[in-house]
NUVOTI-339929 format. One line per 10 residues: number of its first residue (from 1); their letters; for each residue x, y, z of C-alpha. Coordinates in steps of 0.2 Angstrom, whole numbers, always signed. Layout:
// NUVOTI-339929
NUM	A	X:Y:Z | ...
// end
This chain:
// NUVOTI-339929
1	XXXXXXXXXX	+1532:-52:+680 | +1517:-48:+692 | +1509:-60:+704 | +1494:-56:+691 | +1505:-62:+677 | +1506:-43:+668 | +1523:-39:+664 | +1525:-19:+664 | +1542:-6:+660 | +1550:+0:+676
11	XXXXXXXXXX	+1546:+14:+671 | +1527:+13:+669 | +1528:+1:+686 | +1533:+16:+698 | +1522:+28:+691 | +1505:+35:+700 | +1491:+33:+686 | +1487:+51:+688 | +1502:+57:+683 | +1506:+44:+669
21	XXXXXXXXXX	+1505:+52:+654 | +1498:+35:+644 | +1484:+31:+657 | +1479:+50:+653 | +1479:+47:+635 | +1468:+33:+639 | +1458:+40:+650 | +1455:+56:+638 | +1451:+45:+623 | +1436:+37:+636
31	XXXXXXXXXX	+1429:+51:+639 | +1427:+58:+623 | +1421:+43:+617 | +1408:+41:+631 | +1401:+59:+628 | +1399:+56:+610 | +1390:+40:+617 | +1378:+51:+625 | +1378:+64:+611 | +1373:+50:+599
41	XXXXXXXXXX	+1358:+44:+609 | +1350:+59:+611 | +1353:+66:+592 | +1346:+47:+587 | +1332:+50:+598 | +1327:+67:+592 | +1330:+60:+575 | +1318:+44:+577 | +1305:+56:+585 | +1304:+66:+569
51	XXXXXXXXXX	+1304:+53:+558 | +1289:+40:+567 | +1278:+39:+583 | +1281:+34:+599 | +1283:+17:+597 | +1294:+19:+584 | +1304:+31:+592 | +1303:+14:+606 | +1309:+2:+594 | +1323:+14:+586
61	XXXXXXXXXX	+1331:+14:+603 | +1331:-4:+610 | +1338:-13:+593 | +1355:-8:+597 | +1354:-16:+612 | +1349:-33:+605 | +1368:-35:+594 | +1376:-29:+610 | +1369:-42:+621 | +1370:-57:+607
71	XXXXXXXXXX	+1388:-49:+602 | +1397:-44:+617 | +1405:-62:+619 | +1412:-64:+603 | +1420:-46:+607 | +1429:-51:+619 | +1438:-65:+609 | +1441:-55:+596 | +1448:-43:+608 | +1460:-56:+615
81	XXXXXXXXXX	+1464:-62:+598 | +1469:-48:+588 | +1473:-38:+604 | +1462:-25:+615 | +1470:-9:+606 | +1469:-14:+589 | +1451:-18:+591 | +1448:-3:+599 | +1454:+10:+587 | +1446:-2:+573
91	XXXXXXXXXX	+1428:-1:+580 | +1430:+19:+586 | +1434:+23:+569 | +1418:+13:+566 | +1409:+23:+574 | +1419:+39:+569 | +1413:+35:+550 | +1396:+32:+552 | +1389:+44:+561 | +1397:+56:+551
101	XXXXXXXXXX	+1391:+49:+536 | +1374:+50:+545 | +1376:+68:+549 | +1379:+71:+531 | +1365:+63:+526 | +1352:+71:+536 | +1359:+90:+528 | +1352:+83:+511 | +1335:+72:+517 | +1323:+66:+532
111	XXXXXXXXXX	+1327:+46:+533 | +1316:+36:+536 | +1315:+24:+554 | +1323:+9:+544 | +1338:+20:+539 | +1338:+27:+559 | +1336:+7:+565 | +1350:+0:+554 | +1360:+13:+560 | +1356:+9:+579
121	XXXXXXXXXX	+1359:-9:+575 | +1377:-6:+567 | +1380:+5:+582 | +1377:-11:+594 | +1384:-20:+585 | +1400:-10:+585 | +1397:-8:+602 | +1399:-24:+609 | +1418:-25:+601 | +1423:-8:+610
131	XXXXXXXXXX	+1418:-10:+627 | +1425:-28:+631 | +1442:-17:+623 | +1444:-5:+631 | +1437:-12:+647 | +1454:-24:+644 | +1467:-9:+640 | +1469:-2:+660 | +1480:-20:+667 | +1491:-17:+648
141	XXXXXXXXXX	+1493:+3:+651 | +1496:+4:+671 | +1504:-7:+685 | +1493:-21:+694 | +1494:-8:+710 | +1487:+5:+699 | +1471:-2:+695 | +1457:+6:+710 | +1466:+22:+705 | +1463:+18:+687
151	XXXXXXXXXX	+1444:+12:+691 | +1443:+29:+702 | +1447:+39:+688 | +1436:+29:+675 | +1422:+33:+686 | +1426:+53:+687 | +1426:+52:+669 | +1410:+45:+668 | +1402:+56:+680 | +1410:+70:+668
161	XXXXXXXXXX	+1403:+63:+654 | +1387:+62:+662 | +1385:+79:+668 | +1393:+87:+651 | +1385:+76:+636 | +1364:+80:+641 | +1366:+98:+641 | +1381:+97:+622 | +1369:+86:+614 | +1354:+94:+617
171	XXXXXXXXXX	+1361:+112:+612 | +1368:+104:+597 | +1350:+96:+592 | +1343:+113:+596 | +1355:+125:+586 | +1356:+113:+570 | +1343:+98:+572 | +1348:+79:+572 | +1363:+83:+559 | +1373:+93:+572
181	XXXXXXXXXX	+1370:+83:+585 | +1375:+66:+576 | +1390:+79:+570 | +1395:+82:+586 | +1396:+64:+591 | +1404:+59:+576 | +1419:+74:+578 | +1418:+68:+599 | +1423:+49:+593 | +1439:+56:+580
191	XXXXXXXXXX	+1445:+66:+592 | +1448:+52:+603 | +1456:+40:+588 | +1472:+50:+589 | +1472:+47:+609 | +1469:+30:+608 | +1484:+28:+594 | +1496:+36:+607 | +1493:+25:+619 | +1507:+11:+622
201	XXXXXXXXXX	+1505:-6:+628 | +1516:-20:+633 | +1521:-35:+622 | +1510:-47:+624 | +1518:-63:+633 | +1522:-80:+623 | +1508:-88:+629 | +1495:-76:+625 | +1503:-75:+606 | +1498:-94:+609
211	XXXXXXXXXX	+1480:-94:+613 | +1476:-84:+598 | +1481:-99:+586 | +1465:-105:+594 | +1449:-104:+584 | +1438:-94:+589 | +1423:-105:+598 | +1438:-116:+604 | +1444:-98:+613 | +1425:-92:+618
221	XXXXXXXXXX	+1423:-111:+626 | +1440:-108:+634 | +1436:-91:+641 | +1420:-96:+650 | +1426:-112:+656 | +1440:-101:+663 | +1429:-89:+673 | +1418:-103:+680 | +1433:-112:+686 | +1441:-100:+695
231	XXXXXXXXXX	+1439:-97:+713 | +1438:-78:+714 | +1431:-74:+695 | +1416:-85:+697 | +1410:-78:+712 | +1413:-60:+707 | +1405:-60:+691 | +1390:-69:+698 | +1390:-57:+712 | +1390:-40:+698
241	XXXXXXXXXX	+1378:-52:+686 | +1366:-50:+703 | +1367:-35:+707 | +1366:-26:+692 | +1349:-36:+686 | +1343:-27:+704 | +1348:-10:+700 | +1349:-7:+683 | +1330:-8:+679 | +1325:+4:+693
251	XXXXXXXXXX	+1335:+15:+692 | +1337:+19:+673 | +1319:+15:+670 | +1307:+18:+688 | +1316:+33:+693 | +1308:+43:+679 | +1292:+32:+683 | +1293:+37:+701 | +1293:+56:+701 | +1280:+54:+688
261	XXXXXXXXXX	+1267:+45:+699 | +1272:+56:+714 | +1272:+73:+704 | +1292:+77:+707 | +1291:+83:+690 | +1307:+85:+678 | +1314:+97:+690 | +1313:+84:+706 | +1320:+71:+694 | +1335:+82:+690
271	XXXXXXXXXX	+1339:+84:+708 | +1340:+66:+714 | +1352:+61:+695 | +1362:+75:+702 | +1362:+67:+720 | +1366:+49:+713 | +1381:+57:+701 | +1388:+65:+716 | +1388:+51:+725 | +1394:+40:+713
281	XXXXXXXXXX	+1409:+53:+710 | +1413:+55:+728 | +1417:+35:+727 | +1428:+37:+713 | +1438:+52:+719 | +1440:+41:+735 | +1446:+26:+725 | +1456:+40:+715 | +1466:+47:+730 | +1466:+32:+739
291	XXXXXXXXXX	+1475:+22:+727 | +1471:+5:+736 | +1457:-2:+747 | +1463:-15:+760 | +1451:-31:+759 | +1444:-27:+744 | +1433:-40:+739 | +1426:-40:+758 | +1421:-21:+757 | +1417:-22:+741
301	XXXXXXXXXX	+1402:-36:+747 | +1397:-26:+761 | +1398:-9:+750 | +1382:-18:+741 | +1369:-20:+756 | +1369:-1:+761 | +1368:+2:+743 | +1354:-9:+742 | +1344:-2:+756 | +1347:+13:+749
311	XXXXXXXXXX	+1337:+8:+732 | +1323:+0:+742 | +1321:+18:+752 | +1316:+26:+735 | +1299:+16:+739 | +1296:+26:+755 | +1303:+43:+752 | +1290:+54:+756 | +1298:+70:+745 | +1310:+77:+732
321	XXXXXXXXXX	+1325:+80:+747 | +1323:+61:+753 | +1325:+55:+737 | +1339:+64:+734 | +1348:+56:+750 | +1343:+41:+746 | +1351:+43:+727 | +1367:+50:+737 | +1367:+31:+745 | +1365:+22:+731
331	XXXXXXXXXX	+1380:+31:+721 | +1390:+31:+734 | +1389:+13:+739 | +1387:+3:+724 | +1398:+15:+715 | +1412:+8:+726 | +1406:-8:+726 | +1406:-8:+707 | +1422:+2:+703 | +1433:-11:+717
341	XXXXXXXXXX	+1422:-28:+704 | +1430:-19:+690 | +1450:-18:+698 | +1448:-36:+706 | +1440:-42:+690 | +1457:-35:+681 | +1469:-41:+694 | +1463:-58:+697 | +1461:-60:+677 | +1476:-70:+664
351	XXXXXXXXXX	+1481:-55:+653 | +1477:-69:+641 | +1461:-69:+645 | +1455:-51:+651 | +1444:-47:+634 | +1434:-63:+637 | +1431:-59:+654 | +1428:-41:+653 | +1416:-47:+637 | +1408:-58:+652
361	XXXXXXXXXX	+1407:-44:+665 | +1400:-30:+652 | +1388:-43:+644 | +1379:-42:+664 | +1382:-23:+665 | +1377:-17:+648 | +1370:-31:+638 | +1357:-40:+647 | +1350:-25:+657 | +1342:-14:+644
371	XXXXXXXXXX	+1333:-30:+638 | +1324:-28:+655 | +1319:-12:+656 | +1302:-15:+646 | +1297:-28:+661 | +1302:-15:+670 | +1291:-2:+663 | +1277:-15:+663 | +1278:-20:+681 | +1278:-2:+688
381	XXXXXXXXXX	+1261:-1:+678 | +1254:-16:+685 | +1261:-14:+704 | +1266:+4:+706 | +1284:+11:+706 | +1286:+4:+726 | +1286:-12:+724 | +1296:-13:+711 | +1312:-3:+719 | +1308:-14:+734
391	XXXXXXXXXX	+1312:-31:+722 | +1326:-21:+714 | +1333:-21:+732 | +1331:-37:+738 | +1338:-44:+719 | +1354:-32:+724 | +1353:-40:+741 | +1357:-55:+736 | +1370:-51:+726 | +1380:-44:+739
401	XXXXXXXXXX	+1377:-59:+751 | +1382:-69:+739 | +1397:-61:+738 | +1400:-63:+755 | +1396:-81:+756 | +1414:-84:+746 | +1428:-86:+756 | +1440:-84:+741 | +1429:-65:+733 | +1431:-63:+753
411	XXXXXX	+1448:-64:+757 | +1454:-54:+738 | +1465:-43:+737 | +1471:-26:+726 | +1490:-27:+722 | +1500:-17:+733
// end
């Protein structure tokens, strides 16, 4: 038994996670399934843009993230009742059948937006079961002192995904149309299902066999009681809930805003995504051969202001190569920040509790910010594109300072 209470085979506890053959299986089936993600999105994009308008293309694509924001909670006690791996290969298989069955569909008729909605709004909805899951697998799969690799090597992954899931789906779309591209995803989330089922976790222990006779408001009631009562979760989540709301909406949403108002074009915006994945990557490789960041919940606090000023100097950079330096910053900075949240978050967690709180954690990452990005929008209208990465910054700010204003988030610590 860990000081984190995980309790993990000899075995598995000596073991560097990239060289443990089950955190690869893991780590395969997530990248799979983030790419057919990615593929989904753009063959559901292409798909709603055929079938409607503009602001029907608009609407197609922010229902799912309404079930994912109302459901994400209830995830994570679902993934902590019936345990993280079952839910996981449950939802992915989900997912696997419907977009196929969508694919299939669109070889015989054009559906209509309602057809294209219902389908995003199932997605989310499924959505917001998987992530808390498999966001709560790495501390059942790895040893505590594991984790920052782990986190290092869930960030590369995503940084693969990124780079190879624009370019697959769009070829797909082009060679065979909305069809091939759902096809694609659909094949993307089966080939993972057989990853995922490989994968071995512990038993879990007697108490967390307990917690599920709970029923399941009593357990949602329990789990964010938990996290507010605890002196290095409450902090921590607050400090991601922060700094998130500051970056997510400027970047997702004002940098494509941005080189539009200052004449970039598609080209300029390609250069500085490919300056902030770099950077992003460079932090997760770091954490990947690093293994373990001493002080981590002090640097990862004071990884959040560069990373902030970095944000706010989109405002004032005067030409493409600027803004790419600056995108460099940002991923490199609150990419560390974010990947040493995500191994504190699991170390400091109960394993009886870690979907709840990974539920409460994505709910701040992927839930709530999407529902911002039309403010977003509407506020780089009113004001321009400078003020608005300037707010962004000083929201992210404060996140970081926050962070630093706890002695316990201060003074945490990765296992050894």
């Amino acid at each position: 038994m860990t000081a984190t209470g995980i309790s993990l085979a000899p075995a598995t506890a000596e073991r560097p996670a990239h060289r443990d053959p089950n955190v690869l299986r893991w780590l395969s089936a997530y990248t799979a399934s983030m790419i057919g993600d990615s593929v989904y999105f753009v063959a559901l994009s292409w798909a709603a843009a055929r079938s409607g308008g503009a602001a029907q293309t608009g609407l197609v694509l922010a229902v799912g993230s309404v079930p994912r924001a109302v459901l994400m909670l209830g995830g994570g006690v679902i993934a902590d009742r019936f345990g993280p791996r079952r839910v996981v290969i449950g939802s992915d298989a989900v997912r696997c059948a419907v977009i196929l069955s969508v694919a299939a569909l669109l070889l015989v008729t054009t559906p209509g937006i309602w057809l294209l909605a219902v389908v995003a709004l199932v997605f989310g909805a499924v959505d917001a079961l998987f992530l808390p899951s498999v966001g709560a697998l790495p501390p059942r799969i790895t040893a505590p002192g594991q984790l920052s690799r782990v986190q290092g090597m869930r960030g590369l992954a995503q940084r693969v995904a990124t780079v190879c899931s624009a370019p697959l789906g769009g070829l797909a779309v082009a060679v065979g149309g909305p069809a091939a591209g759902f096809g694609v995803a659909g094949v993307l989330f089966a080939v993972s299902l057989p990853l995922l089922m490989a994968v071995r976790l512990r038993e879990p222990a007697a108490d967390e066999r307990a917690g599920r006779a709970d029923t399941a408001r009593r357990q949602l009631a329990d789990g964010l009681r938990y996290v507010r009562g605890h002196r290095v979760l409450a902090p921590l989540v607050v400090t991601i809930a922060v700094s998130e709301m500051g970056f997510a909406g400027p970047v997702n949403v004002g940098l494509v805003l941005l080189a539009d108002e200052r004449g970039w074009g598609a080209a300029g915006m390609g250069w500085i995504l490919a300056g902030f994945g770099v950077g992003a990557g460079a932090a997760s490789l770091l954490l990947t051969v690093r293994r373990r960041v001493p002080r981590a919940g002090l640097v990862m606090s004071w990884s959040v202001l560069p990373g902030a000023a970095a944000l706010g100097a989109f405002a004032f950079a005067p030409s493409v190569a600027a803004g790419v330096v600056a995108a460099f910053f940002v991923g490199l900075c609150l990419g560390l920040g974010g990947a040493l949240a995500g191994a504190l978050l699991q170390t400091a967690t109960d394993p009886a509790y870690l979907g709840r709180v990974t539920s409460v954690s994505s709910l701040f990452t992927m839930g709530i910010p999407p529902l911002s990005y039309p403010l977003t929008g509407i506020a780089i209208g009113a004001w321009g594109a400078g003020p608005v990465f300037v707010t962004g910054a000083a929201v992210t700010v404060a996140g970081g300072v926050y962070g630093l204003c706890s002695r316990a988030l201060r003074r945490a610590e990765l296992p050894r």
